[in-house]
C-alpha positions in Angstrom: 0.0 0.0 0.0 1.0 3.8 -0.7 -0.1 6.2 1.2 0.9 9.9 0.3 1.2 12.5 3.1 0.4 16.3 2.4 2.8 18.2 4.6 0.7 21.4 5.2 2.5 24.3 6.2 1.2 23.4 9.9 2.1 20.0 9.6 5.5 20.3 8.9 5.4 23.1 12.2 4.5 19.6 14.1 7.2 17.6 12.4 9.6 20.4 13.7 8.2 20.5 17.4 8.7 17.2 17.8 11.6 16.7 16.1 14.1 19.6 15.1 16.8 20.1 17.5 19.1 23.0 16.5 22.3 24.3 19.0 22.2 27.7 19.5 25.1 28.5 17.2 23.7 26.9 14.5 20.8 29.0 14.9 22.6 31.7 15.6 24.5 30.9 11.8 21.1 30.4 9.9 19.3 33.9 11.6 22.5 35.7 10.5 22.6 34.0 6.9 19.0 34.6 6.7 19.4 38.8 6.1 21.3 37.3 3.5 20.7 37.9 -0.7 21.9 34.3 -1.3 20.4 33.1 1.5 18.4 30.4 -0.3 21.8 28.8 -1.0 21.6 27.9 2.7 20.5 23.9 3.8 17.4 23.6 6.3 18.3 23.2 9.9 15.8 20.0 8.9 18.6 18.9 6.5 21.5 19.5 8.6 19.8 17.7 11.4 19.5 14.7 8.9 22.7 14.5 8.0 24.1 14.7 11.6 22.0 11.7 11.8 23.4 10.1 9.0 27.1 10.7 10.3 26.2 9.2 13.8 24.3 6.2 12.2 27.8 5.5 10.2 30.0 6.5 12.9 31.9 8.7 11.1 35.3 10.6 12.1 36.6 11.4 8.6 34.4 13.8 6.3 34.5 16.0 3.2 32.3 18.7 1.9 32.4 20.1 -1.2 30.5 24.0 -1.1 30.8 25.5 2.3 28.8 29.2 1.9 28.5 30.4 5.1 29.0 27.0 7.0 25.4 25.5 8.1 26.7 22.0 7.1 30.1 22.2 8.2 29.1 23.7 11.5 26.7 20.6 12.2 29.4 18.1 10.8 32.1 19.8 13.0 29.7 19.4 15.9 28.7 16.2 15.2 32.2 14.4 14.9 33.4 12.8 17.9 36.8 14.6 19.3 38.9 13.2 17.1 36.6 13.6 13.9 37.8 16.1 11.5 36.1 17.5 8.1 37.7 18.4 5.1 36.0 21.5 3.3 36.8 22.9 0.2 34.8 26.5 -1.2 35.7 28.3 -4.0 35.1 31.8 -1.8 37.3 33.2 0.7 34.8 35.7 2.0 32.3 32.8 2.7 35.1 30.6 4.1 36.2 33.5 6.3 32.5 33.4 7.5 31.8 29.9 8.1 34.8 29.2 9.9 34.3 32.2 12.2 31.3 30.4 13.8 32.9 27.1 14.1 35.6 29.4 16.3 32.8 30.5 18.1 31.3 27.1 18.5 34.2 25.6 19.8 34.9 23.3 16.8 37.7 24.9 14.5 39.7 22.3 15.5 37.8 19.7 13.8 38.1 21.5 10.5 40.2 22.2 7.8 38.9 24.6 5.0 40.5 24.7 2.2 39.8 27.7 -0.3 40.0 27.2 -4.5 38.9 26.0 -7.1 37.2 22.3 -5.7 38.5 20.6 -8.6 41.8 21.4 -7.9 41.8 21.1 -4.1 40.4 17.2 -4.2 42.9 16.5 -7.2 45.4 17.8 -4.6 44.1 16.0 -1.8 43.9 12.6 -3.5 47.8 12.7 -4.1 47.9 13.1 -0.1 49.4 9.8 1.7 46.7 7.9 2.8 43.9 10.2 1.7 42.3 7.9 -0.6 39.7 5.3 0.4 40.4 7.2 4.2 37.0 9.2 3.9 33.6 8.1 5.7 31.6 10.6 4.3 31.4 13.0 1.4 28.6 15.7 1.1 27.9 17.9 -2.4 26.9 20.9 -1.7 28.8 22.8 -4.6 28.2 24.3 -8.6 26.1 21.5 -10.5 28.1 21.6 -13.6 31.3 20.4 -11.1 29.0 17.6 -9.4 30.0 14.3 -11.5 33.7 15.4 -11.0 33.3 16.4 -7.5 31.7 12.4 -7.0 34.5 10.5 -8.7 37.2 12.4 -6.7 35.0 11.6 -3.8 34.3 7.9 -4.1 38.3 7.8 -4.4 38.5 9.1 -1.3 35.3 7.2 0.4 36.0 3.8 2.3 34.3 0.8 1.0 31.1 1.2 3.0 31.5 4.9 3.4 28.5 7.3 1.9 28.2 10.2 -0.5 25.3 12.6 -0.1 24.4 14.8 -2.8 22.2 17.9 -2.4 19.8 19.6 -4.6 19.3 16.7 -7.5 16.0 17.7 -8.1 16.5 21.2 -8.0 13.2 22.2 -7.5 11.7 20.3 -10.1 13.5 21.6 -13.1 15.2 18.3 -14.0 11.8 17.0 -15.1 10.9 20.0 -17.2 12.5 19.2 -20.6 11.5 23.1 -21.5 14.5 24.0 -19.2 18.1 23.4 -21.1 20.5 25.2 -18.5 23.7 24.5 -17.7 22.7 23.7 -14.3 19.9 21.7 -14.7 21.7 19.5 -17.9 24.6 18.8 -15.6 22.0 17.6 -12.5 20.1 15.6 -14.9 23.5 14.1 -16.6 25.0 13.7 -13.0 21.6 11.5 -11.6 21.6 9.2 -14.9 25.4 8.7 -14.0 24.9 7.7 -10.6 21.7 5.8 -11.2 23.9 3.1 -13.7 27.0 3.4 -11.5 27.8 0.0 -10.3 30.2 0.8 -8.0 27.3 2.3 -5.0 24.4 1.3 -3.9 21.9 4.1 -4.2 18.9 6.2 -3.1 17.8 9.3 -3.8 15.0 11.0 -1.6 12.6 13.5 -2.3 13.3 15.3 0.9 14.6 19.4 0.7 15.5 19.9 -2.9 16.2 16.0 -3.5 18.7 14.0 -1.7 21.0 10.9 -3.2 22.8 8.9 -1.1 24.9 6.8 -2.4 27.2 3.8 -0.3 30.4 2.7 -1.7 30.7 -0.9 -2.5 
């Protein structure tokens, strides 16, 4: 049987009453990035809650994310990492990066990362030629520019353990991937990249119609 929930407007108020928990510096992030212009670049506090769930559910201590912006995911990822976790950022924009990493100072949780600012292709082609960098990764999250994504996942599933998951963000960016009337660069490359993964036999995969379309995808 398939039963489709409606989330109302004051249903998904419920869902978050009973089950959003967000630190205060996290909140304090997402208030601050919300006077922002590109503030829609910014994940839910529903998301980033989700994918702290997803790094505690794998145990993870080893983590990469690829598109920073002001730090929403890296701050939950920094927080969520046991003491000795650490997460590997990359962001093409120093003024961002100065941003984000600001509030994991203030949080307590610099320590746990390393952010590295350039050009993402050049900064994981870097980081792959590091001893013991490949195949040392539990995690890898996509947060980035869409045309980048299928190059951003093959550096990453070097880098990911067997058994260690990939999240990509935004694959169904708001429904355009379905509407063959829409031919940008963007929304080719996300359509392109979800075909890829979807006949990729080297993960196991899911994607979820959750935010603006979640895959998840486990190394084999």
């Amino acid at each position: 049987m398939r039963i489709q929930v409606n989330l109302t407007e004051k249903l998904q108020n419920y869902v978050a009453d009973v089950s959003l928990s967000e630190p205060p510096p996290l909140r304090e992030l997402r208030e601050e990035t919300s006077l922002l212009a590109e503030r829609n670049m910014q994940i839910s506090p529903e998301q980033g809650q989700f994918l702290s769930v997803l790094l505690r559910a794998i145990g993870a201590k080893r983590t990469l994310e690829v598109g920073v912006f002001t730090g929403y995911s890296l701050l939950r990822t920094a927080l969520t990492l046991p003491a000795n976790g650490r997460v590997t950022a990359c962001d093409i924009s120093a003024k961002w990066a100065e941003v984000a990493l600001g509030h994991c100072e203030r949080a307590g949780v610099a320590d746990k990362v390393d952010l590295r600012v350039g050009d993402a292709r050049e900064t994981l082609a870097a980081l792959v030629q590091e001893e013991g960098a490949a195949g040392s990764f539990d995690f890898v999250f996509l947060d980035a520019d869409k045309e980048g994504y299928e190059t951003y996942y093959e550096y990453g599933l070097t880098l990911l353990r067997p058994g260690g998951l990939l999240v990509a963000d935004n694959v169904l960016w708001s429904g355009l991937v379905i509407d063959e009337s829409v031919q940008d660069d963007e929304t080719r490359a996300l359509r392109a990249f979800n075909t890829k993964l979807y006949e990729d036999d080297r993960v196991h995969l899911s994607m979820l119609p959750f935010a603006d379309g979640l895959t998840l995808a486990v190394k084999r």
